[in-house]
FIKOLZA-1660 file (N, C-alpha, C; in steps of 0.1 Angstrom, whole numbers, plus 5000, padded with zeros to 4 digits):
% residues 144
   i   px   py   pz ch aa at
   1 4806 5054 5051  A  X  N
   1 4815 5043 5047  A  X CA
   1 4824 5041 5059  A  X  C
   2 4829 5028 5060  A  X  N
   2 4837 5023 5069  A  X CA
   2 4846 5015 5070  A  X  C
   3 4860 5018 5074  A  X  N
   3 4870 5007 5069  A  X CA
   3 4880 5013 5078  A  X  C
   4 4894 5005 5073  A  X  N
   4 4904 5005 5077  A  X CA
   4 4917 5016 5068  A  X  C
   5 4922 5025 5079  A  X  N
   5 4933 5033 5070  A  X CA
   5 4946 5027 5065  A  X  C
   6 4948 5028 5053  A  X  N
   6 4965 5025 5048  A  X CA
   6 4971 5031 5044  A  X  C
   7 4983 5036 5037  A  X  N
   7 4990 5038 5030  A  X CA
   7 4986 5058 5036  A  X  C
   8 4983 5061 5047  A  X  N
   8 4981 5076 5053  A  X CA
   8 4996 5084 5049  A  X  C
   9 4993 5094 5044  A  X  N
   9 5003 5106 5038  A  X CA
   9 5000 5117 5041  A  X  C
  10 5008 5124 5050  A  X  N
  10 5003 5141 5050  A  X CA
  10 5016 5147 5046  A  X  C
  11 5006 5153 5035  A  X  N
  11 5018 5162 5027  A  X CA
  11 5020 5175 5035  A  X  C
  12 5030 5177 5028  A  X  N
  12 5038 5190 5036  A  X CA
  12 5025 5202 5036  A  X  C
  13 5018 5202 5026  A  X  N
  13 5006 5213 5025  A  X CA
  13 4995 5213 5034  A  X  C
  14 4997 5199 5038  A  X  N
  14 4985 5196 5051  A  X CA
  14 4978 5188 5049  A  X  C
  15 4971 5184 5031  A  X  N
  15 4965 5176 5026  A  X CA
  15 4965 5163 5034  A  X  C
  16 4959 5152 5033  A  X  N
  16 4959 5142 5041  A  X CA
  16 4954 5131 5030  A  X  C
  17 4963 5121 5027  A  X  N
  17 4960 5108 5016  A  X CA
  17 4960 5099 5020  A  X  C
  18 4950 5090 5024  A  X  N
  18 4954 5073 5026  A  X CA
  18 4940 5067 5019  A  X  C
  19 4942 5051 5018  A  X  N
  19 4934 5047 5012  A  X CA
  19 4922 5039 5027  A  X  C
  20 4912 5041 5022  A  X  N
  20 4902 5033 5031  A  X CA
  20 4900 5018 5030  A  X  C
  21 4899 5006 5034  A  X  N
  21 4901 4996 5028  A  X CA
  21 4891 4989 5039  A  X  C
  22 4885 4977 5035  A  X  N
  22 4877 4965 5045  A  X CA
  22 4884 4954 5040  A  X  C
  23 4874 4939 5039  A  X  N
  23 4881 4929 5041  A  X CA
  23 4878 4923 5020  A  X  C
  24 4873 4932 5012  A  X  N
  24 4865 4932 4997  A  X CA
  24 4868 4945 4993  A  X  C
  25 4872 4956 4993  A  X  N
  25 4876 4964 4986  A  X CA
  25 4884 4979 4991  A  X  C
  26 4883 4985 4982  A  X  N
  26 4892 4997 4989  A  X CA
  26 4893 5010 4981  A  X  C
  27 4895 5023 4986  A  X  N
  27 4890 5034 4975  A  X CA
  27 4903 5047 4984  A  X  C
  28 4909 5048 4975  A  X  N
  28 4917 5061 4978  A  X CA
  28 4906 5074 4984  A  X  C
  29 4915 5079 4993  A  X  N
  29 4907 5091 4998  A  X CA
  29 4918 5105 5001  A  X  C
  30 4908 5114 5004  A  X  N
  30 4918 5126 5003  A  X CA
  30 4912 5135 5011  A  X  C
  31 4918 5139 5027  A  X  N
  31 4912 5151 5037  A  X CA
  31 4921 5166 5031  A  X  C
  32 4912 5176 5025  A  X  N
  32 4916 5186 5022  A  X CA
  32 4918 5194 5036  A  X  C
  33 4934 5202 5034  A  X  N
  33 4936 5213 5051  A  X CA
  33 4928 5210 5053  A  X  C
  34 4917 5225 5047  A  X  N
  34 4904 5231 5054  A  X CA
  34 4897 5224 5059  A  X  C
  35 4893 5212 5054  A  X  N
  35 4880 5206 5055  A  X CA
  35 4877 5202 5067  A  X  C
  36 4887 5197 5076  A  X  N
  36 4885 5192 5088  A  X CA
  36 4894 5197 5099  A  X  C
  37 4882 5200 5113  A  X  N
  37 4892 5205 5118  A  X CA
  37 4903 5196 5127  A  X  C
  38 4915 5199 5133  A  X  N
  38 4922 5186 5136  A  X CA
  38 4923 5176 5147  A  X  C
  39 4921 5168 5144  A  X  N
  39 4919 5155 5149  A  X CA
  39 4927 5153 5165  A  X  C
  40 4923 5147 5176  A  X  N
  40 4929 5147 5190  A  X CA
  40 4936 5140 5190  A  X  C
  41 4943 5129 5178  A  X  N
  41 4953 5120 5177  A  X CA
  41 4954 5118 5163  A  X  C
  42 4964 5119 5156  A  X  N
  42 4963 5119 5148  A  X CA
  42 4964 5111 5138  A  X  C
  43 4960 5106 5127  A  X  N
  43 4957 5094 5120  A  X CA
  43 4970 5088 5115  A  X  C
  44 4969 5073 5120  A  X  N
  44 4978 5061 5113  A  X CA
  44 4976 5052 5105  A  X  C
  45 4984 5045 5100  A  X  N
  45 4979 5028 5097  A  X CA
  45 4975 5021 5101  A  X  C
  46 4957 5014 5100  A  X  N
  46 4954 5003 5111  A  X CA
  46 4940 5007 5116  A  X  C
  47 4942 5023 5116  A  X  N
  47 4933 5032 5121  A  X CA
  47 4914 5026 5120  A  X  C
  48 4906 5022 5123  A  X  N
  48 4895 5017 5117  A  X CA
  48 4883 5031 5117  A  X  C
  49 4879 5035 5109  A  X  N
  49 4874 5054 5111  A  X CA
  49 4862 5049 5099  A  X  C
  50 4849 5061 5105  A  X  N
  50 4838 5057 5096  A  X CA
  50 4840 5071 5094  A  X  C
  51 4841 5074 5075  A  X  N
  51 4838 5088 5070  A  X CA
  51 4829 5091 5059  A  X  C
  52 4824 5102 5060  A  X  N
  52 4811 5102 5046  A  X CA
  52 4820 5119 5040  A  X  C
  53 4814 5116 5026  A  X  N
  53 4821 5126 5016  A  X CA
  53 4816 5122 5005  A  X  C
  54 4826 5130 4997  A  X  N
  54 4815 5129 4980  A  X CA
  54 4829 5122 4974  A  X  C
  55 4824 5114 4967  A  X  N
  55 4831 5108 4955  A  X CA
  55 4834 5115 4941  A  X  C
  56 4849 5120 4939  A  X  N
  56 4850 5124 4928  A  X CA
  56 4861 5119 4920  A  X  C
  57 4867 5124 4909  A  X  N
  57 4873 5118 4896  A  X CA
  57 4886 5126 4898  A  X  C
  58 4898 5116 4905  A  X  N
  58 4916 5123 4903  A  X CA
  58 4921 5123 4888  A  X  C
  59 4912 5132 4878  A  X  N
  59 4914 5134 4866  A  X CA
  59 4928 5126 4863  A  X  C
  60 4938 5133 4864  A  X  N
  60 4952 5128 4860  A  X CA
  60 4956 5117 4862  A  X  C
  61 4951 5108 4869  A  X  N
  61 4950 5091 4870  A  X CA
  61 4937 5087 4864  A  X  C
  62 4928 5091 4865  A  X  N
  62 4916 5086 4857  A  X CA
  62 4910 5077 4868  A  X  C
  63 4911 5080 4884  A  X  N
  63 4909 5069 4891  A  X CA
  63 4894 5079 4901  A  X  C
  64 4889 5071 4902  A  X  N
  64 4879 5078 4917  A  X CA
  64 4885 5082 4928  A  X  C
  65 4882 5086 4936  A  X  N
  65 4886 5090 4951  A  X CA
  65 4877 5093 4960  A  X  C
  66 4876 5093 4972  A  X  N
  66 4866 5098 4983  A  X CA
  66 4871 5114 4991  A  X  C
  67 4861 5121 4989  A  X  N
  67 4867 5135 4998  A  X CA
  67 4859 5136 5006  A  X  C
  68 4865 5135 5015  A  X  N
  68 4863 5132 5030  A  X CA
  68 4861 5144 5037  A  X  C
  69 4849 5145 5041  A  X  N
  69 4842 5158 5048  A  X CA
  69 4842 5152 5060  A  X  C
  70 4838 5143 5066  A  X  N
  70 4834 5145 5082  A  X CA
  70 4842 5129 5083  A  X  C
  71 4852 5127 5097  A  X  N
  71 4857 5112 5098  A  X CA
  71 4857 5111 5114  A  X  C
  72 4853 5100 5116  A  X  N
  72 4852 5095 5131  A  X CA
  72 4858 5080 5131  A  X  C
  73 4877 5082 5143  A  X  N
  73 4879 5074 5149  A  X CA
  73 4867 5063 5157  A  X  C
  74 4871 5050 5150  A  X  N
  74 4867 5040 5157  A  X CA
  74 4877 5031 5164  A  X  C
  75 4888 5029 5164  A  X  N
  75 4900 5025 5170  A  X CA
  75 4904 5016 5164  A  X  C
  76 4914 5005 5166  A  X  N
  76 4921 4997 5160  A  X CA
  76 4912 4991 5149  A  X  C
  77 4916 4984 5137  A  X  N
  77 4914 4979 5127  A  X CA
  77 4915 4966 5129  A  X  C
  78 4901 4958 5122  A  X  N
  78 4905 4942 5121  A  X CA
  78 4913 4941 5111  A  X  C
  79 4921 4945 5103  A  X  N
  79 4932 4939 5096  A  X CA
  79 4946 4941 5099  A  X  C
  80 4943 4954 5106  A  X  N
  80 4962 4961 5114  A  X CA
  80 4958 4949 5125  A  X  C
  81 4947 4945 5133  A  X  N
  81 4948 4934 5144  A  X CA
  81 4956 4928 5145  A  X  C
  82 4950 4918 5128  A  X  N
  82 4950 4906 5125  A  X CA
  82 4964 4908 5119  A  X  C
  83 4975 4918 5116  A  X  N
  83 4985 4916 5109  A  X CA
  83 4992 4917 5123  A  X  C
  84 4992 4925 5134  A  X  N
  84 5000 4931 5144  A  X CA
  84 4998 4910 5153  A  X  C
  85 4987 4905 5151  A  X  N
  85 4986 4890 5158  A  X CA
  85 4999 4879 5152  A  X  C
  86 5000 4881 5137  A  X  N
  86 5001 4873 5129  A  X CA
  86 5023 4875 5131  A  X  C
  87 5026 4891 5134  A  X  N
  87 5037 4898 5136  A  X CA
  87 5042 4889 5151  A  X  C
  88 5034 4891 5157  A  X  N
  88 5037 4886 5174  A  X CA
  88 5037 4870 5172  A  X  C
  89 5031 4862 5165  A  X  N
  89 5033 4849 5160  A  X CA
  89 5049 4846 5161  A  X  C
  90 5048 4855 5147  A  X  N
  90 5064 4848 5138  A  X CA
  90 5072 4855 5142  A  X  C
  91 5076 4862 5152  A  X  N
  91 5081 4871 5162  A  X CA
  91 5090 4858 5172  A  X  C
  92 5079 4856 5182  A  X  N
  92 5074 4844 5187  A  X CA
  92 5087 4833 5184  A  X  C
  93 5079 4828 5169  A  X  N
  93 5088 4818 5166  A  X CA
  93 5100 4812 5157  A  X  C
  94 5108 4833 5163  A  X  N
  94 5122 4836 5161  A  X CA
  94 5125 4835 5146  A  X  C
  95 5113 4842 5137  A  X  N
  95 5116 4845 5124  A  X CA
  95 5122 4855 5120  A  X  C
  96 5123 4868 5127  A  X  N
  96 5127 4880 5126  A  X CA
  96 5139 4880 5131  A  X  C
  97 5147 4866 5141  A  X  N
  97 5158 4872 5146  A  X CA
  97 5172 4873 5136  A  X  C
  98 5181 4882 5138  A  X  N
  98 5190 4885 5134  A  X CA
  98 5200 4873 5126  A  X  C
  99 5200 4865 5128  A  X  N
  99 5207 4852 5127  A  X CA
  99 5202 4844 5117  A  X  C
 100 5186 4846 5112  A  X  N
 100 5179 4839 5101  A  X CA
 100 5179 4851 5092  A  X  C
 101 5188 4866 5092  A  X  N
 101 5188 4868 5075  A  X CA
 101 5200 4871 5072  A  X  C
 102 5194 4868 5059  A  X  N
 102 5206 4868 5049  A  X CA
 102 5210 4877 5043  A  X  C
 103 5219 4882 5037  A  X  N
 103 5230 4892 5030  A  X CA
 103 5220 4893 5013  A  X  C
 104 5221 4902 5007  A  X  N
 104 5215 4907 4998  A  X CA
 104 5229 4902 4993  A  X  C
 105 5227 4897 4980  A  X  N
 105 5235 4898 4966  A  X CA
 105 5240 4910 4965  A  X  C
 106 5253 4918 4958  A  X  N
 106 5256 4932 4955  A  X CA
 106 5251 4925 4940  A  X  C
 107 5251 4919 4930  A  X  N
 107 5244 4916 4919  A  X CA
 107 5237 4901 4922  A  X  C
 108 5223 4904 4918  A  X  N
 108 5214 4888 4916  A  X CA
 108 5223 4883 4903  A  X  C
 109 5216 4871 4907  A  X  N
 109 5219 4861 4894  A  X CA
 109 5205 4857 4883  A  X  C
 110 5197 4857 4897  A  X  N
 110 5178 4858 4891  A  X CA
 110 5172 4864 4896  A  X  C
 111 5160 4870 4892  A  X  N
 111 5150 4877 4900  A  X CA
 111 5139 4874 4889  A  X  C
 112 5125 4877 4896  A  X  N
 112 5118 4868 4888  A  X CA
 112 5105 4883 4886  A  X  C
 113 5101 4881 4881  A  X  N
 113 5088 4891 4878  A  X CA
 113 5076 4883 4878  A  X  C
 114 5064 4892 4883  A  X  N
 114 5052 4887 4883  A  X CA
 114 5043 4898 4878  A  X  C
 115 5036 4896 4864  A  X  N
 115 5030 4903 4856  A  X CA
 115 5021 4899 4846  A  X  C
 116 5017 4901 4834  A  X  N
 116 5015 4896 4823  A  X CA
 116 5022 4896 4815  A  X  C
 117 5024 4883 4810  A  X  N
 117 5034 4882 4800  A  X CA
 117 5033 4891 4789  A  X  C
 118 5020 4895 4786  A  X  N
 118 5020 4901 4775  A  X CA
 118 5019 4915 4773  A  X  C
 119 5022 4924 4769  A  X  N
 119 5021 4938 4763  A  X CA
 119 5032 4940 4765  A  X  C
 120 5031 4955 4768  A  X  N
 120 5045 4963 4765  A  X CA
 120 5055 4966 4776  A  X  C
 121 5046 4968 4792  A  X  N
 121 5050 4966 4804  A  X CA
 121 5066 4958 4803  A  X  C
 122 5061 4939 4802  A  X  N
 122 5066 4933 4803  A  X CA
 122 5078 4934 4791  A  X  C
 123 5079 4938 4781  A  X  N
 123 5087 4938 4767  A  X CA
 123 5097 4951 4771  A  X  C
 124 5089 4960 4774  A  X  N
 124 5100 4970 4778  A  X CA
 124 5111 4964 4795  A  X  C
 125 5106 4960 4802  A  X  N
 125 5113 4952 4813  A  X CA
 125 5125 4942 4808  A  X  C
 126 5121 4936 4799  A  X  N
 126 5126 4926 4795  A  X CA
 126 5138 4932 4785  A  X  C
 127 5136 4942 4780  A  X  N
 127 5141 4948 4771  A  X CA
 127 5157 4955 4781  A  X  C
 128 5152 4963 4786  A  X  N
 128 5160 4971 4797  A  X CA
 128 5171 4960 4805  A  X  C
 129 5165 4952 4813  A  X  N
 129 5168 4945 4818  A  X CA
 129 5183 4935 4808  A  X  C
 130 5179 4931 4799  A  X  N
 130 5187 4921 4788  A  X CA
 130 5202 4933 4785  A  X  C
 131 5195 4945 4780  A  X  N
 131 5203 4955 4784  A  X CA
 131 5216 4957 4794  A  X  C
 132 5211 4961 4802  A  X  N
 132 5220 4963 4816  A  X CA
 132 5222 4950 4823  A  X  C
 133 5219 4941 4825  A  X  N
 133 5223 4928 4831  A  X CA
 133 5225 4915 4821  A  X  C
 134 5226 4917 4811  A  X  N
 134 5226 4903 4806  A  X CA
 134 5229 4887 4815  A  X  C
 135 5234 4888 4820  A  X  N
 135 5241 4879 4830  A  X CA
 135 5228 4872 4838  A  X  C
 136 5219 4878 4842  A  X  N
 136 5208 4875 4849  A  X CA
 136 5197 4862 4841  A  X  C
 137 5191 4855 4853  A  X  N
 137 5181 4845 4847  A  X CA
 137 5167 4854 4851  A  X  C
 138 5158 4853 4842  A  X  N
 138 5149 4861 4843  A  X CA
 138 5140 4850 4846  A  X  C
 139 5127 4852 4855  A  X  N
 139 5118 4840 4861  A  X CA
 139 5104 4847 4856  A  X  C
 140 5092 4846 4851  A  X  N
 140 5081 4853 4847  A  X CA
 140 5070 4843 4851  A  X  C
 141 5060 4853 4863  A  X  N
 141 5052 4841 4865  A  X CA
 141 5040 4851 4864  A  X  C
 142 5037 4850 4851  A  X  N
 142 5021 4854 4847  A  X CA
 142 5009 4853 4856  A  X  C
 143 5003 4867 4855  A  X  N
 143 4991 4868 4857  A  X CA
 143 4981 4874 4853  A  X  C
 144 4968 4878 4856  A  X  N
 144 4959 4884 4844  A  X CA
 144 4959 4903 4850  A  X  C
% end
């Protein structure tokens, strides 16, 4: 399998977590210590690496995962590229400079949520929220 690394975590135990991702989907993965020996640079965000392993079940999330037995650097990622191109752009054309931002609110007045409107997620948000800020305009822009 082959993709691009994200969200890379090495826990203090050695464990190694990031998700593998292409340009259609994406699957959490997990390098145990032992399993591998270590790498001559060590893994980042962006990373593009082809690894084979077995697919098994993070019980306590109920989610799959990939355990990652053998991984080989391929070098930069078409999506870290394509984001690092897109960064130098609006870089470029003085979006980031100091002078175009703005001051955070010490209290909003609105903030908006994006969720489904319906279940309990949103009810308990809404709930909490009415709570401790009444003052606030709440903005809800549903999705599935």
């Amino acid at each position: 399998m082959q993709g691009e690394i994200s969200n890379y975590k090495l826990h203090p135990s050695g464990h190694q977590y990031f998700t593998l991702q292409d340009q259609r989907a994406q699957i959490a993965c997990v390098i145990w210590r032992d399993t591998i020996a270590p790498l001559r640079q060590p893994l980042v965000d962006g990373t593009q690496v082809q690894v084979y392993g077995t697919v098994t079940v993070f019980e306590a999330q109920g989610k799959y995962q990939l355990r990652v037995e053998i991984l080989q650097p391929r070098g930069l990622g078409l999506l870290q590229a394509k984001f690092e191109a897109l960064k130098r752009k609006l870089q470029a054309e003085g979006l980031f400079a100091p002078e175009r931002k703005r001051r955070l609110p010490k209290f909003p007045r609105r903030i908006g949520i994006v969720m489904s409107p319906t279940g309990a997620a949103i009810r308990d948000m809404l709930n909490v929220l009415r709570r401790r800020a009444p003052w606030l305009q709440i903005l809800i822009n549903p999705v599935r």
